[in-house]
C-alpha positions in Angstrom: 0.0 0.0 0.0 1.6 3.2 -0.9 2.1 6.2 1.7 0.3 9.0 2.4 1.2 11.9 0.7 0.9 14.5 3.7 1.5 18.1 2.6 2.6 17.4 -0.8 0.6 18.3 -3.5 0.6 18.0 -7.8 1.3 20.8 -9.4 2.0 21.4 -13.2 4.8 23.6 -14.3 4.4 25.6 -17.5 7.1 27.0 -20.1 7.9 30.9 -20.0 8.1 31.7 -23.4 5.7 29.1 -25.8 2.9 28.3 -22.6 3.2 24.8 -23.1 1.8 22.8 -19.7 4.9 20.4 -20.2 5.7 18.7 -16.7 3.9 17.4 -13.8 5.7 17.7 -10.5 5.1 17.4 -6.5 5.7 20.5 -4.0 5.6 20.6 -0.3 2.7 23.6 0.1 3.4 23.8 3.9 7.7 24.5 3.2 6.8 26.5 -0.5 4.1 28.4 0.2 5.5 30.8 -3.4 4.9 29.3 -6.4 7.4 26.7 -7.8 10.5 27.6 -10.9 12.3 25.3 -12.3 14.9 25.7 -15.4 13.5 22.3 -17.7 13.7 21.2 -21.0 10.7 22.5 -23.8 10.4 20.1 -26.1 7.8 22.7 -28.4 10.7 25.2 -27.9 13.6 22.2 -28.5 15.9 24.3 -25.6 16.2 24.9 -21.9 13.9 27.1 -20.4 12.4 28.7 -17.0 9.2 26.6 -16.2 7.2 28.3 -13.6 4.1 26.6 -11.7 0.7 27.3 -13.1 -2.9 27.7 -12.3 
């Protein structure tokens, strides 16, 4: 049986400069209360990019 998540919760991380909803990842809300950036790969944009948490 898997564990109980707790505090952590899904959130999906979209790119800067195309908008693409590209990657699924899991935050601690309690410990990052801002929202979550992450420098990921765009496969729409074929380069390295800042990928900031959306709505």
């Amino acid at each position: 049986m898997a564990a109980k998540k707790g505090n952590r919760v899904k959130v999906v991380l979209a790119c800067t400069e195309c908008k693409q909803r590209n990657y699924d990842n899991f935050k601690n809300s309690k410990n990052t209360t801002d929202r979550l950036e992450l420098n990921k790969y765009c496969r729409f944009c074929k380069k390295h990019t800042v990928h900031k948490e959306a709505k």
